[in-house]
C-alpha positions as CSV (number, residue, x, y, z in Angstrom):
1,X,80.2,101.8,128.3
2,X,80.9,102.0,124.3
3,X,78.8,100.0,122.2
4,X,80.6,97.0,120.4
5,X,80.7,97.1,116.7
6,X,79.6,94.3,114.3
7,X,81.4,93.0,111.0
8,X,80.6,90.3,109.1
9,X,78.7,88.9,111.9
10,X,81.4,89.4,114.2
11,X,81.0,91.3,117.5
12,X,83.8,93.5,118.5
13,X,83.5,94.5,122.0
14,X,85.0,98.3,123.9
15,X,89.1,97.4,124.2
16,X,89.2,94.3,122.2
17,X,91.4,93.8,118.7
18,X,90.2,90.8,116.4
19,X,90.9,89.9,112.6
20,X,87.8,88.9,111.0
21,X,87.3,87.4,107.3
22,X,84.4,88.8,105.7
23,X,83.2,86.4,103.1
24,X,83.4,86.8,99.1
25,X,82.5,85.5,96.6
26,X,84.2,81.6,96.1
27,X,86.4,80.8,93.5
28,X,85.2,78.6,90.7
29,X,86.9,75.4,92.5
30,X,84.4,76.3,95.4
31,X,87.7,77.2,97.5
32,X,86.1,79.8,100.1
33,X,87.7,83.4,99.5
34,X,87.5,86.0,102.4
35,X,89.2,89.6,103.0
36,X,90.9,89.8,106.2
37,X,89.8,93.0,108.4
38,X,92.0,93.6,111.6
39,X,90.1,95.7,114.0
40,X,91.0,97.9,117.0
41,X,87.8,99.1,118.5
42,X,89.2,101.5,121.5
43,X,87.4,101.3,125.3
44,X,86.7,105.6,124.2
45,X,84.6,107.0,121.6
46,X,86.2,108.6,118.9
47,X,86.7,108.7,115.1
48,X,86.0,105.2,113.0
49,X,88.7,105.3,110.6
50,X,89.3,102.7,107.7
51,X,92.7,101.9,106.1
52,X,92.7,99.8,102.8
53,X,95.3,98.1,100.7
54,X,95.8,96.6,97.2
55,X,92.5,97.5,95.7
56,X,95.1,96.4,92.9
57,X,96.2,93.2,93.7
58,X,99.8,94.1,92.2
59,X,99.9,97.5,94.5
60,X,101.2,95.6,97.3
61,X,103.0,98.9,99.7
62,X,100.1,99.8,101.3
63,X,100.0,95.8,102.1
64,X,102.9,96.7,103.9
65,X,102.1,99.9,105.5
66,X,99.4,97.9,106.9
67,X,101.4,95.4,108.7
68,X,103.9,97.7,109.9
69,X,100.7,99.8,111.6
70,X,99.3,97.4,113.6
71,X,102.5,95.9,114.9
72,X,102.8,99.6,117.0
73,X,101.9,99.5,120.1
74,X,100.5,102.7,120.3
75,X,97.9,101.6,118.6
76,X,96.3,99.3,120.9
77,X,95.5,103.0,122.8
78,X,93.6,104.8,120.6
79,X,90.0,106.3,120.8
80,X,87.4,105.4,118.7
81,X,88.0,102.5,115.9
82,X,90.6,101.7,113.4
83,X,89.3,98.8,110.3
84,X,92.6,98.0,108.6
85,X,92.5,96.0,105.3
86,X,95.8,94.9,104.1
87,X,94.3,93.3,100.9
88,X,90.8,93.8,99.1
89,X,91.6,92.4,96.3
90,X,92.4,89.1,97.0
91,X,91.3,87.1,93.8
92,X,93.7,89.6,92.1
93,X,96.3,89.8,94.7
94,X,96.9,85.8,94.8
95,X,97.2,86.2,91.3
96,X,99.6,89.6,91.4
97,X,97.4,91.3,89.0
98,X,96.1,94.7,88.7
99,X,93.1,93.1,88.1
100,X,90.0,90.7,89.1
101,X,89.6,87.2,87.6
102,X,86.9,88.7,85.4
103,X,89.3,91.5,83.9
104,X,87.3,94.2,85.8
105,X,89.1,97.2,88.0
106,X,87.9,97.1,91.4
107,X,88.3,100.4,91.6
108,X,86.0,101.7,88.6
109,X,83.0,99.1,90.2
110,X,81.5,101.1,93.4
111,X,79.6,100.7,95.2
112,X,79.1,97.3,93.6
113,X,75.9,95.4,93.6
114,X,75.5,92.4,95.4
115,X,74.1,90.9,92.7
116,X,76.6,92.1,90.0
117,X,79.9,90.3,88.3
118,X,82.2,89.0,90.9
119,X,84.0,92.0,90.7
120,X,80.9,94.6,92.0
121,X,80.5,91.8,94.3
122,X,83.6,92.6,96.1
123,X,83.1,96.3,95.9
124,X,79.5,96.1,97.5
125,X,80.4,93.9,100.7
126,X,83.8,96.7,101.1
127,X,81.1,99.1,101.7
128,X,78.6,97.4,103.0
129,X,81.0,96.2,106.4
130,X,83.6,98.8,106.1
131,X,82.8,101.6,105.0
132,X,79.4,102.2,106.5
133,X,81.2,101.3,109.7
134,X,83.8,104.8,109.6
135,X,83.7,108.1,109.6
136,X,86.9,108.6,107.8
137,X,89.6,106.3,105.1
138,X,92.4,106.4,103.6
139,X,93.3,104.0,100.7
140,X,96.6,103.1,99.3
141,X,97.7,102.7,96.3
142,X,101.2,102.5,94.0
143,X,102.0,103.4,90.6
144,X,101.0,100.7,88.0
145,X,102.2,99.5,84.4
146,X,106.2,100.1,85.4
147,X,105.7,103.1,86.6
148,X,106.9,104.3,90.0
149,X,105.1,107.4,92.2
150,X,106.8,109.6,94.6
151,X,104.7,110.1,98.2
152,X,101.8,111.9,97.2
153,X,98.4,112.4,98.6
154,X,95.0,113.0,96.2
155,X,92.4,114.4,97.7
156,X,89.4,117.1,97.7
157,X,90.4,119.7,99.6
158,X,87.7,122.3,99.0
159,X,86.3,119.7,101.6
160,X,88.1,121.1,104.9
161,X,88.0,118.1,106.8
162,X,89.6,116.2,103.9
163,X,92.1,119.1,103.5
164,X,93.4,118.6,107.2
165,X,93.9,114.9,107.0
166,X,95.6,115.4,103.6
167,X,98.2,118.0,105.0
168,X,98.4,115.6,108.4
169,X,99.6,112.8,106.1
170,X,102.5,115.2,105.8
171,X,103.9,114.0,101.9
172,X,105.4,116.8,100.1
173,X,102.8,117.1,97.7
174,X,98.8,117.2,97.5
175,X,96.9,116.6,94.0
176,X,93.7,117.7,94.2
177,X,92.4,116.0,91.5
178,X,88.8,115.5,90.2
179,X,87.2,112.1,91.5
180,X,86.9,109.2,89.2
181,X,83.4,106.9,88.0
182,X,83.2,104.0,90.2
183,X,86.1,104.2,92.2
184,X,86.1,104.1,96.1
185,X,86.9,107.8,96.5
186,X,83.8,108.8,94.8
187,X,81.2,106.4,96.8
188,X,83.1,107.2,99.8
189,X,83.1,110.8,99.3
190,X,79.1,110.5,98.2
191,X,78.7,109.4,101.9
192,X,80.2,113.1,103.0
193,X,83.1,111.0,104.4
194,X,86.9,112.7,105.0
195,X,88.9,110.7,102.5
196,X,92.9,110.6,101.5
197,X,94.3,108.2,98.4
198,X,98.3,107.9,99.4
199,X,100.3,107.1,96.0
200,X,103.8,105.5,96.6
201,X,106.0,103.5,95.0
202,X,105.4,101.1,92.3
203,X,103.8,98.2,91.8
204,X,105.0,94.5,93.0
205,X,108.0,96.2,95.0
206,X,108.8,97.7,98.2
207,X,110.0,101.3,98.5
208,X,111.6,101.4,101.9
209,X,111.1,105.3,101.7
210,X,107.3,104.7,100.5
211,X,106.5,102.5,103.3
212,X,108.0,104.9,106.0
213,X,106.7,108.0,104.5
214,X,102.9,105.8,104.7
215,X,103.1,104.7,108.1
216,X,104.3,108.3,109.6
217,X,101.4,109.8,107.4
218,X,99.0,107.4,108.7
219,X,99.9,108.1,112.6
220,X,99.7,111.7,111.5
221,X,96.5,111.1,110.0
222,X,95.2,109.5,113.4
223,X,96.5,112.2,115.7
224,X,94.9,115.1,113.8
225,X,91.5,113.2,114.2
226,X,91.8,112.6,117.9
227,X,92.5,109.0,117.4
228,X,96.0,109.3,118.8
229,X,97.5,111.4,121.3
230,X,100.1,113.7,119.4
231,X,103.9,112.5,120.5
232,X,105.5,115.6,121.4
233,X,108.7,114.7,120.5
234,X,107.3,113.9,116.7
235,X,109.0,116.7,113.9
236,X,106.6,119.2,113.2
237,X,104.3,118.5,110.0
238,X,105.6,119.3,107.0
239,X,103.9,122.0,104.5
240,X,103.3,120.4,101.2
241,X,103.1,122.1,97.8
242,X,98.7,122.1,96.7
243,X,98.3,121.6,93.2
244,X,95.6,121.4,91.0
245,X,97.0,120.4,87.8
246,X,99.3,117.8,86.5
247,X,101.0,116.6,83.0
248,X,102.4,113.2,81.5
249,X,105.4,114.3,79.5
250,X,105.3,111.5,76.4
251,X,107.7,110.1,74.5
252,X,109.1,112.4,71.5
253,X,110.3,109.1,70.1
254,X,110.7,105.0,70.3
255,X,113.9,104.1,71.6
256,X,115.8,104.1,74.7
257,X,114.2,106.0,77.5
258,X,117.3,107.7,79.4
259,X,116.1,110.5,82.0
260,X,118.2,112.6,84.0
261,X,115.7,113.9,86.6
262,X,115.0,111.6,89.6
263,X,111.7,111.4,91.9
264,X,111.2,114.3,93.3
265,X,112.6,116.6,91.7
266,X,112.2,120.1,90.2
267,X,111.8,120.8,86.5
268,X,111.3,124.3,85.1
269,X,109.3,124.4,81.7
270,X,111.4,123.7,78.9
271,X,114.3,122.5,80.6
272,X,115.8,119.3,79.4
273,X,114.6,116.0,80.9
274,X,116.8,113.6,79.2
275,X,117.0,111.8,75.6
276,X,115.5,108.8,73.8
277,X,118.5,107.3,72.3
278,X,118.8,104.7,69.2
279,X,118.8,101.1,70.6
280,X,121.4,100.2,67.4
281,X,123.6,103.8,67.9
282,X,122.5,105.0,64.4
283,X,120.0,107.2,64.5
284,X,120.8,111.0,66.9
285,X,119.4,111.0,70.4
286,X,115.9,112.7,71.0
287,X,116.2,115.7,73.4
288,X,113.0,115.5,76.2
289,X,111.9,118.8,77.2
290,X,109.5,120.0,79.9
291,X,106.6,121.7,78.7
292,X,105.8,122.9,82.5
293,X,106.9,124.1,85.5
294,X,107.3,121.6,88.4
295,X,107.6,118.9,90.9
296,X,108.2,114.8,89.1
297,X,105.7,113.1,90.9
298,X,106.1,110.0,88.6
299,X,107.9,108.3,85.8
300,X,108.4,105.6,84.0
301,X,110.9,102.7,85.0
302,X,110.6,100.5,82.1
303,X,113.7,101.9,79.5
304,X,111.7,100.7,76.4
305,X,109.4,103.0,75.2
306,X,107.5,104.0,72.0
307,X,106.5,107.2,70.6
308,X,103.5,108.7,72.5
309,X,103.8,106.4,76.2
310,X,103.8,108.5,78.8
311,X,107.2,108.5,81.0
312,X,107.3,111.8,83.3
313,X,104.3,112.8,85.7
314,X,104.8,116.4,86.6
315,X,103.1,118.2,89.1
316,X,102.1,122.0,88.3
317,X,104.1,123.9,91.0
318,X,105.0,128.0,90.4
319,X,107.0,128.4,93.1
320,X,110.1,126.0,92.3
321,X,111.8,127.5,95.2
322,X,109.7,125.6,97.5
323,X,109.9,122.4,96.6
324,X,113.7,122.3,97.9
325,X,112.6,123.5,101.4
326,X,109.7,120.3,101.8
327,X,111.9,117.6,100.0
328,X,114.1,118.4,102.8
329,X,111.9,118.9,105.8
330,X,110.4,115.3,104.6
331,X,113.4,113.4,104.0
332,X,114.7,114.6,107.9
333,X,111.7,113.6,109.0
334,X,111.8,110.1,107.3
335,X,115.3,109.8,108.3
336,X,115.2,110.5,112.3
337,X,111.0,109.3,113.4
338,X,111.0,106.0,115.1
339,X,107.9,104.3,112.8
340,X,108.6,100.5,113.3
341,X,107.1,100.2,116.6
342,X,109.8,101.3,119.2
């Protein structure tokens, strides 16, 4: 017989699902504040997998994501353990901010200290009763500040295990990019644990396409661990573009951002991006150039701009060819997978 698991002081036994509020810190009108943790712990051994959500209380997609996952019934049949989070931020999330009451970002404060600002205190019980209770995560996360990501996965994938959940997830582009002081990645990653950051959307809104493409990657995710029998029926997973390196394009000029170039799509360096036009019609429009090669993996929503902000994210990619064969194998995908629990 599997061993139950304990949360919080909460004993999970083999086969049972329970949402249990792990205690933080109270606000300062002594109204108690917990973070909810829905938990599937499987009748089978197998993989402990964590899934968090709005870190950043204004990233609420992966809040989303959540839901939609364990309203599948599939899910009730997997091996091993699943610890979903919909919100970890809740001081900041009640409040629809980026941020913690105390101005701090969660995610430059792990591992947190029990005995540090309100803010480490919420990092140090996310590791302490999830995170030491998996073998794998995934967190997810949106764009922030008006800006809006297309599906991408970050990752490490000189790690192999983090490389093969990062292709699972099945997005049509991984960053490998360099982990950041204090933020869950790195702790979690210090622990030699396989872990994915999904980037979707933008903050405070739902991307219909965002939220699909997070729920498929997740299943994904779970059947390439051994968490989830495969459906045979499911599309083939998707190759996406590796890259190493990224660029913000900036604003040549203050005025009226107006880009021609959607989400998604390919750029070759020095090709024409759009113009940053005179709010009055007096002064010429400003040409935007690309300075690279590549994939827009982001860009600014916000038509008001000033010299210097950055409004295009562009992902290094040689091969531009390429990127027209996985934006399409992804959108079919998207288009025809049943992913809302029938």
């Amino acid at each position: 017989m599997r061993a139950s698991i304990s949360i919080a002081g909460s004993t999970i036994l083999p086969g049972q699902q329970k949402t249990v509020q792990v205690p933080v810190a109270s606000l300062y009108t002594h109204t108690a504040m917990t973070m909810p943790v829905h938990i599937v712990h499987g009748k089978k051994e197998g993989p402990r997998l964590f899934i968090c959500a709005a870190i950043h209380g204004d990233e609420i997609i992966g809040t989303e994501i959540v839901r939609r996952l364990m309203k599948l019934k599939k899910i009730r049949k997997l091996k091993g353990t699943l610890l979903a989070v919909p919100v970890v931020n809740v001081y900041a999330f009640l409040k629809q901010s980026r941020y913690s009451p105390d101005r701090r970002d969660l995610n430059r404060f792990f591992p947190g200290s029990e005995k540090g600002s309100l803010t480490s205190q919420l990092a140090d019980s996310f590791i302490e009763e999830i995170v030491h209770n998996s073998t794998h995560g995934i967190d997810l996360h949106a764009g922030s500040n008006h800006r809006i990501n297309f599906p991408q996965i970050r990752a490490n994938v000189a790690d192999p295990p983090t490389k093969s959940m990062a292709e699972a997830f099945s997005v049509p582009v991984i960053i490998n990019s360099a982990l950041r002081d204090g933020s869950l990645r790195q702790a979690v990653s210090e622990k030699g644990i396989p872990f994915v950051l999904y980037e979707a959307g933008e903050a405070l809104r739902f991307d219909e396409r965002a939220i699909r493409a997070g729920v498929r990657g997740v299943i994904s995710v779970m059947e390439s661990i051994g968490m989830l029998t495969p459906n045979p029926s499911r599309r083939a997973a998707i190759e996406p573009l590796i890259t190493d390196t990224t660029t913000w394009i900036r604003a040549p000029s203050s005025g009226v951002l107006l880009l021609d170039v959607p989400l998604g799509g390919k750029v070759g360096k020095n090709k024409k991006l759009g113009d940053i036009a005179d709010p009055f019609g007096i002064h010429e429009t400003v040409p935007i150039e690309s300075p690279v090669s590549g994939m827009v993996i982001g860009k600014l929503n916000l038509p008001l701009v000033h010299q210097g902000d950055a409004i295009i994210h562009v992902a290094h990619i040689n091969g531009l060819a390429g990127i027209d064969t996985v934006l399409a194998d992804f959108r079919d995908g998207i288009r025809t997978e049943w992913i809302n629990g029938t």
